[in-house]
OpenMM code with the backbone's topology and positions (N, CA, C; nanometers):
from openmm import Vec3, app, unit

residues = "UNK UNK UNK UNK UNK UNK UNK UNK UNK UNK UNK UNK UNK UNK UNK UNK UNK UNK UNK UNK UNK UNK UNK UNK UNK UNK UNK UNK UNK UNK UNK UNK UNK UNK UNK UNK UNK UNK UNK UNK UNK UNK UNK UNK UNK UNK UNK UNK UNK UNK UNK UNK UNK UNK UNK UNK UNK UNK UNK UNK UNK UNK UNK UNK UNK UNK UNK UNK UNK UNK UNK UNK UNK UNK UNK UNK UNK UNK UNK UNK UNK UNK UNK UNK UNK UNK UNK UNK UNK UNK UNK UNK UNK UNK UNK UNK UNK UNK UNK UNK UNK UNK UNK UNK UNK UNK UNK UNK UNK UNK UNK UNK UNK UNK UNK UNK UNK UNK UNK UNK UNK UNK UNK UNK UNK UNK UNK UNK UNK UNK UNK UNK UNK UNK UNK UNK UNK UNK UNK UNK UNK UNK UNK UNK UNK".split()
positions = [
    Vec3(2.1317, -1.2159, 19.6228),
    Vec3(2.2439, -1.1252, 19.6410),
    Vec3(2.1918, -0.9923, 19.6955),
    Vec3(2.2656, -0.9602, 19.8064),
    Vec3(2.2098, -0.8142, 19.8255),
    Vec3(2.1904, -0.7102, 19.7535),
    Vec3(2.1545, -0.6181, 19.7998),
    Vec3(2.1639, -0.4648, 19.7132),
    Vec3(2.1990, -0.3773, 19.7627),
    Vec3(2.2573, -0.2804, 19.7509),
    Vec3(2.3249, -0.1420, 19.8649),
    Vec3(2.2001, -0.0762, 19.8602),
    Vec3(2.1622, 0.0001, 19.9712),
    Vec3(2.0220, 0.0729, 19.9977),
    Vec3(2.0896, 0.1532, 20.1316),
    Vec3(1.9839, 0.2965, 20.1350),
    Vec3(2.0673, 0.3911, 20.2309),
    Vec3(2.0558, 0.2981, 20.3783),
    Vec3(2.1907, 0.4259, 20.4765),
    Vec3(2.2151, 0.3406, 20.5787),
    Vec3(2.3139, 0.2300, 20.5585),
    Vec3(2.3767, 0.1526, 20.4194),
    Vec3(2.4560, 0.0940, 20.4521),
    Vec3(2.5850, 0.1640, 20.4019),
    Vec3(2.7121, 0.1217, 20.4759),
    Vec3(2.8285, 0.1238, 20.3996),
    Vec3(2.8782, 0.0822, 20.3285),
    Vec3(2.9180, 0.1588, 20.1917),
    Vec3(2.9848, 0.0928, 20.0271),
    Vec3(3.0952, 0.1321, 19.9952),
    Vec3(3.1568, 0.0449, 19.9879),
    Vec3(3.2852, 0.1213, 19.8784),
    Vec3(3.2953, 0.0566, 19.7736),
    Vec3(3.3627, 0.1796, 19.6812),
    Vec3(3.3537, 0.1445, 19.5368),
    Vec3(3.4896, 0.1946, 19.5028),
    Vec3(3.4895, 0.1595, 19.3492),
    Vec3(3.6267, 0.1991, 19.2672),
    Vec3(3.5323, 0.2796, 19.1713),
    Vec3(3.5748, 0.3674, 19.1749),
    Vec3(3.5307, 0.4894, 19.0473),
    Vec3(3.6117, 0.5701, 18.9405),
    Vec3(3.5684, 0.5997, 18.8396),
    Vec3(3.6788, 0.6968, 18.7448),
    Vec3(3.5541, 0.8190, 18.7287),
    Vec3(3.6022, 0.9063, 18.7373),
    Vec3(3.5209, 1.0400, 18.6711),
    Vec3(3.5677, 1.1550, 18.5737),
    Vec3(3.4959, 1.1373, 18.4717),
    Vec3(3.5562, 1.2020, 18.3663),
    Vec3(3.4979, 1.3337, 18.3611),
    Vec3(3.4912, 1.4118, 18.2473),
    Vec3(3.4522, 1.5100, 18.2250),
    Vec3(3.3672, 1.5555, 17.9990),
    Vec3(3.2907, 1.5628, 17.9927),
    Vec3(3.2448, 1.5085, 17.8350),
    Vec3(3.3286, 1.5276, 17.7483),
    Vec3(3.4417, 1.5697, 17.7590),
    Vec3(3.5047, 1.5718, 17.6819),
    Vec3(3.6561, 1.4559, 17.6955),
    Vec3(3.5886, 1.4149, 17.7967),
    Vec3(3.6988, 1.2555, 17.8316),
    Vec3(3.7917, 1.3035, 17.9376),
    Vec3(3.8438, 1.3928, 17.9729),
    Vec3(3.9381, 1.4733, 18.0485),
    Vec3(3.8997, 1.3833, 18.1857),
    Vec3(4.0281, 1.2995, 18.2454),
    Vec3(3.9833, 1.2651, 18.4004),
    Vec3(3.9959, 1.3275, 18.5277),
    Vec3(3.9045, 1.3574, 18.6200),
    Vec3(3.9175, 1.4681, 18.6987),
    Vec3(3.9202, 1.4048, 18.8030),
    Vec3(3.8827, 1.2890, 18.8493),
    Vec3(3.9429, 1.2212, 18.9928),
    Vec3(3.9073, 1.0268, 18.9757),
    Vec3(3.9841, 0.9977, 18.9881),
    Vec3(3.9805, 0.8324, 19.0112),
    Vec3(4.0430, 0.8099, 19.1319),
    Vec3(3.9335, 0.6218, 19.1709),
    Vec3(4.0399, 0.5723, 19.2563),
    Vec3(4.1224, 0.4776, 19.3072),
    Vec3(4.1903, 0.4507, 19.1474),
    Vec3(4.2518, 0.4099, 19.0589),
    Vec3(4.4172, 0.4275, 19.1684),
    Vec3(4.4447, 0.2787, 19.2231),
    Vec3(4.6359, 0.2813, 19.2963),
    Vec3(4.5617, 0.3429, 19.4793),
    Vec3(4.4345, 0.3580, 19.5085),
    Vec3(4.3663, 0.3593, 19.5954),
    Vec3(4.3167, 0.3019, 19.6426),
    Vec3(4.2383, 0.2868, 19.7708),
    Vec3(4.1789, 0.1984, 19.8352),
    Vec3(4.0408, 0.2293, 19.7977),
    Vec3(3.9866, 0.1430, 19.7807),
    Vec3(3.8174, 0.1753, 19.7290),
    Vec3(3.7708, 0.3171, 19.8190),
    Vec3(3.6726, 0.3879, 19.7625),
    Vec3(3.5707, 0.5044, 19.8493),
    Vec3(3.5030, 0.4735, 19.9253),
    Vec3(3.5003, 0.4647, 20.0721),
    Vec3(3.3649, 0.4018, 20.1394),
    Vec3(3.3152, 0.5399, 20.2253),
    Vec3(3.1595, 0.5047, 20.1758),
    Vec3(3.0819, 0.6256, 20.2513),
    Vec3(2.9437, 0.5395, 20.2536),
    Vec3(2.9025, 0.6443, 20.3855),
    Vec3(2.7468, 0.5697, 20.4078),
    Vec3(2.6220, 0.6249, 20.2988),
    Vec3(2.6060, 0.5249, 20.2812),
    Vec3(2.4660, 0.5567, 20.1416),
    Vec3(2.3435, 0.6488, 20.1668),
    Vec3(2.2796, 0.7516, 20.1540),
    Vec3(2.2437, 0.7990, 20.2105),
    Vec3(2.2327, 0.9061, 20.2652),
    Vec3(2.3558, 0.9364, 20.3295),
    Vec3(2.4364, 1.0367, 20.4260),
    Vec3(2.4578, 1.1798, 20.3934),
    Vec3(2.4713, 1.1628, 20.2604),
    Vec3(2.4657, 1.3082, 20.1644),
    Vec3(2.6332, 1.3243, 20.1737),
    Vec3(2.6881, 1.2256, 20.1705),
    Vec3(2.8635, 1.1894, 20.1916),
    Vec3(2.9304, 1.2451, 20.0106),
    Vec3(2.8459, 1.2091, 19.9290),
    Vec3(2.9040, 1.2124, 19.7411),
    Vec3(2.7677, 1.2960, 19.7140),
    Vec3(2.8494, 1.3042, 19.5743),
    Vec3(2.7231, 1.4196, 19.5039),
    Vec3(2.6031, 1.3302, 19.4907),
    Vec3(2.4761, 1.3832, 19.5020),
    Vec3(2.3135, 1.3547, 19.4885),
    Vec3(2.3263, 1.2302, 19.3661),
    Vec3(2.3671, 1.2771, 19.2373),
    Vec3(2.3353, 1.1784, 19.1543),
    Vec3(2.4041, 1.0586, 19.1385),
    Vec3(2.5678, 1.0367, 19.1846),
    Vec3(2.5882, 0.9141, 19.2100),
    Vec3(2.5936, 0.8307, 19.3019),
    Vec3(2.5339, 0.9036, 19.4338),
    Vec3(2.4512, 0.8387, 19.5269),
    Vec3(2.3405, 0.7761, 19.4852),
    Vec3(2.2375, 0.8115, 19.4063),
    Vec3(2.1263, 0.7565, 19.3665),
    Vec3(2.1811, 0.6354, 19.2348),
    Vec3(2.2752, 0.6465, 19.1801),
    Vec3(2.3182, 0.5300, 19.0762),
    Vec3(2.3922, 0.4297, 19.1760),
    Vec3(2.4017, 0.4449, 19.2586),
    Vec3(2.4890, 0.2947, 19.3404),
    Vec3(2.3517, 0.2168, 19.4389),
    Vec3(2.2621, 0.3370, 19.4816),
    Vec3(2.1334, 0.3194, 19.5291),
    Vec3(2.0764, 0.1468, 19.4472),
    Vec3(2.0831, 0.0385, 19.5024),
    Vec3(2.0170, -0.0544, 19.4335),
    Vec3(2.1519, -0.1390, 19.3602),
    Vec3(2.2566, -0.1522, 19.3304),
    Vec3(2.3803, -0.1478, 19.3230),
    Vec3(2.4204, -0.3522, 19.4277),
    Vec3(2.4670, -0.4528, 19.3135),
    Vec3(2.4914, -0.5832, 19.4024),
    Vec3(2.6390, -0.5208, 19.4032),
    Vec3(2.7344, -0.6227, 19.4718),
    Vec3(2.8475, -0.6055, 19.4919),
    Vec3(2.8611, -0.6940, 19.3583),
    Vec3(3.0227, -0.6188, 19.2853),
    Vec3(3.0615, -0.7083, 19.1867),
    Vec3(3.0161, -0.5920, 19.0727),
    Vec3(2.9109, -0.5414, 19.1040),
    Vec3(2.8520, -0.4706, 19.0039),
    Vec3(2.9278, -0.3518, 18.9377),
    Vec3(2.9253, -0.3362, 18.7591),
    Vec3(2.9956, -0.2191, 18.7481),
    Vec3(2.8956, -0.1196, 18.6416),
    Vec3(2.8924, -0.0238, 18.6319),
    Vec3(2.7996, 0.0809, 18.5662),
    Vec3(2.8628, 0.1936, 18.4973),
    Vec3(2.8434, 0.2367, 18.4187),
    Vec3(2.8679, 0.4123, 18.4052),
    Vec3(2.7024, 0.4704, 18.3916),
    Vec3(2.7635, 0.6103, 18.4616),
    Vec3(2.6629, 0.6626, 18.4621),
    Vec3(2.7229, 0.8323, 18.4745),
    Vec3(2.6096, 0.8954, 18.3744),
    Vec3(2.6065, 1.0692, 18.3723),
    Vec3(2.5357, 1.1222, 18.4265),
    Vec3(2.5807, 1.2459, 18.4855),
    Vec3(2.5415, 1.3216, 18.6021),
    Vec3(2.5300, 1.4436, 18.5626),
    Vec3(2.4408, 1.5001, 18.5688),
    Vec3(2.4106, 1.6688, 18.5410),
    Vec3(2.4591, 1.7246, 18.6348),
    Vec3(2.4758, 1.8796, 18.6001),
    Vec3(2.5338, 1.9277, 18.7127),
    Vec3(2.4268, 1.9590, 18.7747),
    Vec3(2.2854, 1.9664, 18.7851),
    Vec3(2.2134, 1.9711, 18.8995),
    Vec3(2.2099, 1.8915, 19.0044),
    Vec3(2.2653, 1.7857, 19.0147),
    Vec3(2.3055, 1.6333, 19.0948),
    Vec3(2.4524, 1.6383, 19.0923),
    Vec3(2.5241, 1.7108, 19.0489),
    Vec3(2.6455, 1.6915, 19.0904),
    Vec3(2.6999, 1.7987, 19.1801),
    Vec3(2.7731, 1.9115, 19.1186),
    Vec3(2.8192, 2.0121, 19.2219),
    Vec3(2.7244, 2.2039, 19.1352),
    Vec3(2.6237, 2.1621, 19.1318),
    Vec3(2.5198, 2.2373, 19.0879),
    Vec3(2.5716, 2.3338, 18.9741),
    Vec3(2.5066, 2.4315, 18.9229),
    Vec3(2.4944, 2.5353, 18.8066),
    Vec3(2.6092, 2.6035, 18.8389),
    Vec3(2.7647, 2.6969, 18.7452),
    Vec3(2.8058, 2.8103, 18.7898),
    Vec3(2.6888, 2.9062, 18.8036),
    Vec3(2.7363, 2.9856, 18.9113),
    Vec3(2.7074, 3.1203, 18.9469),
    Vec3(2.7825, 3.2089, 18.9746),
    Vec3(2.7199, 3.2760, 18.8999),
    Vec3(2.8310, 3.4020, 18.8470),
    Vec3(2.8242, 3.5061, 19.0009),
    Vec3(2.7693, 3.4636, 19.0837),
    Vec3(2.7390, 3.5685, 19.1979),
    Vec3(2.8348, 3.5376, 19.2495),
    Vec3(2.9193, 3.4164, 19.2570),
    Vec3(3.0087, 3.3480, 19.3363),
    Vec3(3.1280, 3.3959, 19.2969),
    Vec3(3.1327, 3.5116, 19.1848),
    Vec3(3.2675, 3.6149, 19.1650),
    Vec3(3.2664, 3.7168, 19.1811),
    Vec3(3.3853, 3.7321, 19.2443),
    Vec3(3.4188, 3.8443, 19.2963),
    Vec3(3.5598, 3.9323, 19.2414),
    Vec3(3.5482, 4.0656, 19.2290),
    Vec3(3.6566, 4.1250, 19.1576),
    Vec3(3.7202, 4.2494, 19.2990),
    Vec3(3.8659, 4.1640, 19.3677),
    Vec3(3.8583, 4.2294, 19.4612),
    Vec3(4.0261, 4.3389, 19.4140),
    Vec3(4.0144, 4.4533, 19.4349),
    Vec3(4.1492, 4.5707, 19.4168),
    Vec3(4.2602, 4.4547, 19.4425),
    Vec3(4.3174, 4.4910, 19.3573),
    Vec3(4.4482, 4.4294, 19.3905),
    Vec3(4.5455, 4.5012, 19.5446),
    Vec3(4.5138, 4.6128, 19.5291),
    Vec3(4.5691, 4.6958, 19.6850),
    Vec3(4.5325, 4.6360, 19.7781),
    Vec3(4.3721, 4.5426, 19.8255),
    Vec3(4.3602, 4.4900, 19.9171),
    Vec3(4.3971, 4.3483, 19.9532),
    Vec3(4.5079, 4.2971, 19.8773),
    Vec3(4.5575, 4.1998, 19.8273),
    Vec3(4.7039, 4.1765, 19.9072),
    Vec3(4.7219, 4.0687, 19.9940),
    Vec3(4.9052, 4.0801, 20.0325),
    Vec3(4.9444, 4.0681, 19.8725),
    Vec3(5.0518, 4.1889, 19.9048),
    Vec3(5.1687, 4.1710, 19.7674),
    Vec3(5.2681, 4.0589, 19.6869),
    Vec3(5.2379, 3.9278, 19.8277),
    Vec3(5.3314, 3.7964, 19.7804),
    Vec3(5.2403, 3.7133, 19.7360),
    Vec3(5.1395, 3.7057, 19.7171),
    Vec3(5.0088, 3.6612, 19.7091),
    Vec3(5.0313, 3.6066, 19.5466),
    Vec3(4.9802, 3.4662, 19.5245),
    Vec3(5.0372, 3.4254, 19.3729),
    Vec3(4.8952, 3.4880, 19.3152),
    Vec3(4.8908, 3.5471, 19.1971),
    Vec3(4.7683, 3.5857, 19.1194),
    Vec3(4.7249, 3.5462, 19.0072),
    Vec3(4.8342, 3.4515, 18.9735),
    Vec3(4.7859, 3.3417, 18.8387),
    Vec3(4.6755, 3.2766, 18.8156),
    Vec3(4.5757, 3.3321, 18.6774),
    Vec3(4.4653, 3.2246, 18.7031),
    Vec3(4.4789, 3.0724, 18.7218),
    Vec3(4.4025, 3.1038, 18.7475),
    Vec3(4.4049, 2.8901, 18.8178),
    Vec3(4.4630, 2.8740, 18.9273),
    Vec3(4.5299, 2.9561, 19.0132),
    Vec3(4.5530, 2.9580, 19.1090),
    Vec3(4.4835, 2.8718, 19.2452),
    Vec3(4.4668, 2.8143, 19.3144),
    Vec3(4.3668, 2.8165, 19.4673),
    Vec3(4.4215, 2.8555, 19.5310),
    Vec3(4.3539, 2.9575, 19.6391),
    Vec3(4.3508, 3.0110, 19.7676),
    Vec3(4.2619, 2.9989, 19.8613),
    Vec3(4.2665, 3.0163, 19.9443),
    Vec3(4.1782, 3.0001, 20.0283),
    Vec3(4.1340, 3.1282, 20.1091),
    Vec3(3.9976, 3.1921, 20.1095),
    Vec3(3.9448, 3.3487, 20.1575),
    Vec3(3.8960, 3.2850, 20.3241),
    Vec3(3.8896, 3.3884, 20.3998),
    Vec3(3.7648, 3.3840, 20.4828),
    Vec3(3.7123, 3.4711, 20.5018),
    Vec3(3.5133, 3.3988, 20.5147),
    Vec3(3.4572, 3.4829, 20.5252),
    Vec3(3.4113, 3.5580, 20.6465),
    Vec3(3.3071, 3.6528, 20.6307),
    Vec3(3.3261, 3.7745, 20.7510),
    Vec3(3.2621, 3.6694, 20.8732),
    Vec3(3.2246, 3.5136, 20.8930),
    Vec3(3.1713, 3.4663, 20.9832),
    Vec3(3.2803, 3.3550, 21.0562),
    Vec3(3.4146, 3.3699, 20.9625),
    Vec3(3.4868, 3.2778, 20.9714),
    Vec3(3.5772, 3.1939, 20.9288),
    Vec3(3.4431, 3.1620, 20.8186),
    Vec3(3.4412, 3.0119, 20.7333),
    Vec3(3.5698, 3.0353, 20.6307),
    Vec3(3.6488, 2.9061, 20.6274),
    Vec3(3.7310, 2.9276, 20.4885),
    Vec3(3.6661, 2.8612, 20.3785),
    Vec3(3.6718, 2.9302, 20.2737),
    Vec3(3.5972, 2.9299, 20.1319),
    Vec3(3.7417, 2.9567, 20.0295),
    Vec3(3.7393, 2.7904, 19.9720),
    Vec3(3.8014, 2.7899, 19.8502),
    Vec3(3.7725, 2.9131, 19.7323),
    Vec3(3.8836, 2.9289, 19.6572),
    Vec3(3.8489, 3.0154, 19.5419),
    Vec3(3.9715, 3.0142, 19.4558),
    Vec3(3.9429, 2.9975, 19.3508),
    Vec3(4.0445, 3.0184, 19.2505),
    Vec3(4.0596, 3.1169, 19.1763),
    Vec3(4.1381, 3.2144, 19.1113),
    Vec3(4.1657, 3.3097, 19.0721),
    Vec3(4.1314, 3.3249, 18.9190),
    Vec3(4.0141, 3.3595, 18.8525),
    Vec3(3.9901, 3.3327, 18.7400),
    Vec3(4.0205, 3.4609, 18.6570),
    Vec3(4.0845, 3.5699, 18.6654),
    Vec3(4.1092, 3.6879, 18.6310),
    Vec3(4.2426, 3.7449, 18.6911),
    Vec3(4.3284, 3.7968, 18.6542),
    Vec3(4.4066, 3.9130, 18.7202),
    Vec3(4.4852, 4.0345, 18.6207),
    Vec3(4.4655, 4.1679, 18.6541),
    Vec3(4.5379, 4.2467, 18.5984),
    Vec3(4.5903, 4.3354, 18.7240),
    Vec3(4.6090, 4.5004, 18.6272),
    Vec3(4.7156, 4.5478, 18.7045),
    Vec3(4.6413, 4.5750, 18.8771),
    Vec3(4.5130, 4.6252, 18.8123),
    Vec3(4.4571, 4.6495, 18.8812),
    Vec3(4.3273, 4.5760, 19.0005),
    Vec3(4.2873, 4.4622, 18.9504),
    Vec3(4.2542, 4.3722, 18.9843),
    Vec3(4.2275, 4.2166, 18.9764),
    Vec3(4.1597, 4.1573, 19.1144),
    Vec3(4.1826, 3.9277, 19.0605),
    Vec3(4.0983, 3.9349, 19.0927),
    Vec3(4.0149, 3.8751, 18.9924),
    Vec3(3.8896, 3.7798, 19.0410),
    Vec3(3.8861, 3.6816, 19.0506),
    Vec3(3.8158, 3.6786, 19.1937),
    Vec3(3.8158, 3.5510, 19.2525),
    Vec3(3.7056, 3.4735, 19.2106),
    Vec3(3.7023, 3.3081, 19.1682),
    Vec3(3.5454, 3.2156, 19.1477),
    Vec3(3.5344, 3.1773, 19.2580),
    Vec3(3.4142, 3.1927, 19.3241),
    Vec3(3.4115, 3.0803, 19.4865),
    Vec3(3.2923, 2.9799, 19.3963),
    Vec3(3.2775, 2.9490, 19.2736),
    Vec3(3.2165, 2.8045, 19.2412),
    Vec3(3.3274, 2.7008, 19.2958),
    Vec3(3.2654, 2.5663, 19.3032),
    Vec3(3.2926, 2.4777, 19.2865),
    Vec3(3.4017, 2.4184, 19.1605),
    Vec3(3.5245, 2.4020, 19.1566),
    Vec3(3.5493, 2.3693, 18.9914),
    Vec3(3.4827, 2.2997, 18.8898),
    Vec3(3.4009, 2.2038, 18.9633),
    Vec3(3.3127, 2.1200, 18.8557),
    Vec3(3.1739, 2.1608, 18.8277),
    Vec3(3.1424, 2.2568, 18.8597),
    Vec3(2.9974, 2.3509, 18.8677),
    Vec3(2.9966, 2.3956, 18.7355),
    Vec3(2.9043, 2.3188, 18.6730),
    Vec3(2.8024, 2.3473, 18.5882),
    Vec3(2.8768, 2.2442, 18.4711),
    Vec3(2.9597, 2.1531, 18.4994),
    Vec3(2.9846, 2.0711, 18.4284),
    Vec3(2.9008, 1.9162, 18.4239),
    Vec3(2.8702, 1.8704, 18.3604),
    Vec3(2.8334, 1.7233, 18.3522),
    Vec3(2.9300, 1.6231, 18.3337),
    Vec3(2.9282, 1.5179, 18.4608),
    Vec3(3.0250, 1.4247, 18.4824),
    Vec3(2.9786, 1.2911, 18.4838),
    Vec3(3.0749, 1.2141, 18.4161),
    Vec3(3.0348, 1.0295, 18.4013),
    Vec3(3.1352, 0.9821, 18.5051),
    Vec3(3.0575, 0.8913, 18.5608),
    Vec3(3.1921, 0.7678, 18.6768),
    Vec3(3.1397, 0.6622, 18.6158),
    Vec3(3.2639, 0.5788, 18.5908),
    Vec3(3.2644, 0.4343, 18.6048),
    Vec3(3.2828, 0.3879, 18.7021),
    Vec3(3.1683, 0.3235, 18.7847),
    Vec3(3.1398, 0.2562, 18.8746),
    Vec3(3.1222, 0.1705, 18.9307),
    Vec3(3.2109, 0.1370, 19.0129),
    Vec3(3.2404, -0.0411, 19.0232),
    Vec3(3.1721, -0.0804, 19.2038),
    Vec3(3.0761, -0.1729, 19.2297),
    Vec3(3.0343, -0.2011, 19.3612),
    Vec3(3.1501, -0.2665, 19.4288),
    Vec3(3.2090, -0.2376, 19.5010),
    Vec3(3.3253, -0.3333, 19.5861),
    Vec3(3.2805, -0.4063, 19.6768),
    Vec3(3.1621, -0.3355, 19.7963),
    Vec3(3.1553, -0.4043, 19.9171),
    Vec3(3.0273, -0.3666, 19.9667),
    Vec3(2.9550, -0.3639, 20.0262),
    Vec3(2.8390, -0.3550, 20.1154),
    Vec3(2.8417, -0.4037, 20.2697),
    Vec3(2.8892, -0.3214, 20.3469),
    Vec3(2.8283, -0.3987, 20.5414),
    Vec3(2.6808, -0.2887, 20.5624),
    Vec3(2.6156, -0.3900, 20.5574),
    Vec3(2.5037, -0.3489, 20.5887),
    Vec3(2.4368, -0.2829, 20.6979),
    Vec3(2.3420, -0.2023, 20.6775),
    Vec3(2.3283, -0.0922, 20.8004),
    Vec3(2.2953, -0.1553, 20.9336),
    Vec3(2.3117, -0.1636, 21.0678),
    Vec3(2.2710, -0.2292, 21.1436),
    Vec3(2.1846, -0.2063, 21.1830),
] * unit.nanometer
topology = app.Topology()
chain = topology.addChain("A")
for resn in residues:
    res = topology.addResidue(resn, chain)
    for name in ("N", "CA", "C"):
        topology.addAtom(name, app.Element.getBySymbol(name[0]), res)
């Protein structure tokens, strides 16, 4: 039986939780995930758990957040005046918006603070610095050509 190894294409059925059981994305009433193995397509560490992976195959496996969507960093907040702010602008934490930066780029951020006077913005990742389990199911393998 084969094995998935980088270079080929896999799709899988996955659930991903959070340690305290909370589910934060399945793909579950979906069509399996297919990405090339390898590719740097999914986070580092459950790329390396499907790495070696027959079809048919199912696993759980935990992921640090150094292999997943890395450490919070607190550098990645920002506390900007509310004056420099459009006034229709929702400011509820938990909010997402979307900033850009001075090169362009749009950079997610969610609003983890707001008063009269100012919102702080997180530009982490939401799952940064959390540790996450997928149940992991092998669906398919076409092999790299």
């Amino acid at each position: 039986m084969s094995q998935a190894k980088n270079g080929d294409t896999v799709s899988i059925n996955y659930t991903g939780k959070l340690a305290d059981g909370t589910l934060f994305d399945s793909s579950e009433g979906r069509e399996p995930l297919q990405f090339q193995l390898g590719a740097h397509q999914i986070i580092p560490g459950l790329e390396r758990a499907i790495d070696g992976m027959s079809v048919g195959e199912k696993k759980t496996v935990t992921i640090s957040p150094e292999d997943a969507y890395g450490e919070r960093d607190e550098s990645r907040m920002q506390a900007v005046p509310r004056a420099q702010l459009p006034a229709d602008l929702p400011t509820e934490p938990g909010t997402q918006l979307a900033m850009q930066t001075q090169d362009g780029q749009t950079l997610p951020v969610t609003v983890a603070e707001s008063n009269e006077e100012t919102v702080v913005l997180d530009a982490n990742h939401p799952l940064a610095g959390r540790e996450l389990t997928f149940d992991v199911e092998l669906v398919d393998i076409k092999a790299a050509a």
